[in-house]
N, C-alpha and C positions, 0 to 999 in steps of 0.2 A: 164801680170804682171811680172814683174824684181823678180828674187827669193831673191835676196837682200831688197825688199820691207821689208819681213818680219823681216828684222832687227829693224825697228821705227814702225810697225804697232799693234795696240794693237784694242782690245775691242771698239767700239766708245761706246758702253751702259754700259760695266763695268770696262773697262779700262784695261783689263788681256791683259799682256806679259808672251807669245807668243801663237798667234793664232795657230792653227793645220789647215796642207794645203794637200788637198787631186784635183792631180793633174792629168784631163781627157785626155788633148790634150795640147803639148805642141809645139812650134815652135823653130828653131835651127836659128839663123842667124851666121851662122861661119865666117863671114868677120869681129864682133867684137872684138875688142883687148883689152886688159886690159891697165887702166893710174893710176899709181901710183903702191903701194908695197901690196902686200897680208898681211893680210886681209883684205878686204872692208869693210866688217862687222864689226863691235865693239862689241855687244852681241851674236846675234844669225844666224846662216848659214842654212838659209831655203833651200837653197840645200841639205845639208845633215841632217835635221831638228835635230841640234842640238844646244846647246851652241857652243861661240867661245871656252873660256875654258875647254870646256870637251871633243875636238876635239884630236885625239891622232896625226895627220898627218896637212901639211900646209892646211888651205881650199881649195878646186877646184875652186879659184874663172875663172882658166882663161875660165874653163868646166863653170861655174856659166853664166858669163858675156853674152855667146851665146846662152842662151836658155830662154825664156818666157812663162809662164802660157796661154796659149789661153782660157782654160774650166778649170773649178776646183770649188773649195770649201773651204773656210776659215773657219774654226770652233772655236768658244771660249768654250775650255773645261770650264769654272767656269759658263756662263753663259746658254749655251750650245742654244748661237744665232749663227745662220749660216749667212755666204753671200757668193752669188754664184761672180765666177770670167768666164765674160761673153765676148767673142772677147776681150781679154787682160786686160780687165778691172775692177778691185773687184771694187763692188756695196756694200759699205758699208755705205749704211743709215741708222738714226735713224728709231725705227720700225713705226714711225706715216707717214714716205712716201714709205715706200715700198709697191709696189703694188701685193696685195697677187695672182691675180690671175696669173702674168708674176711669180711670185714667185713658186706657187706649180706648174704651168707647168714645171718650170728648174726640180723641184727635184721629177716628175715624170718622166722628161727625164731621170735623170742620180739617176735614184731610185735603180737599181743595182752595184752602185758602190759608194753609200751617207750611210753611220752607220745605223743601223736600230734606233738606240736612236734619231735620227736626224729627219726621217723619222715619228715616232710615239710621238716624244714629245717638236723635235725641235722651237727653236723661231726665229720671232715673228707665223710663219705658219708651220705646218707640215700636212701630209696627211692622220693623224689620226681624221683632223678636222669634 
């Protein structure tokens, strides 16, 4: 997943801007180059998970552009549903097709490095089930 995603990506069950991204494994492709002017982003710079405006320096987009999420985790603090980000790809379905058992296996993989709130109360599954 592009760190730039996190700019247009919200909630799909409650609609919250900006997801929180807790990132396992990433990949570098350094022969990427930047096309056009910095910033890419218009709101938010999930590289440096901040606002664009409350950024004190230009964003890193050309550090940005070379690196992608392989493993990770997208959080919606307001609803506090997770989706895991699995070989590049956030898995953000509605909770009626998520399949909980591929579900709690991720977040007993990566149960040392996922919030305990996540863990013990997360939605749509957590491992307090």
């Amino acid at each position: 997943m592009k760190y730039r995603l996190l700019d247009i990506l919200a909630c799909p069950m409650c609609k919250h801007f900006p997801l929180d991204l807790i990132t396992f494994a990433e990949t570098e492709y350094p022969g990427r180059e930047i096309s056009g002017n910095p910033p890419l982003c218009e709101l938010y710079c999930g590289f440096k998970k901040s606002e664009i405006k409350s950024l004190q320096e230009t964003p890193p987009c050309k550090d940005c552009i070379k690196r992608e999420v392989t493993e990770g985790v997208l959080l919606c603090p307001s609803c506090n549903r997770w989706y895991p980000i699995i070989d590049e790809i956030p898995r953000m379905l509605p909770d009626k097709l998520r399949k909980k058992n591929d579900e709690l296996r991720f977040l007993e993989k990566y149960k040392d490095r996922i919030p305990k709130k996540v863990l013990e109360s997360g939605l749509p599954f957590n491992l307090k089930e």
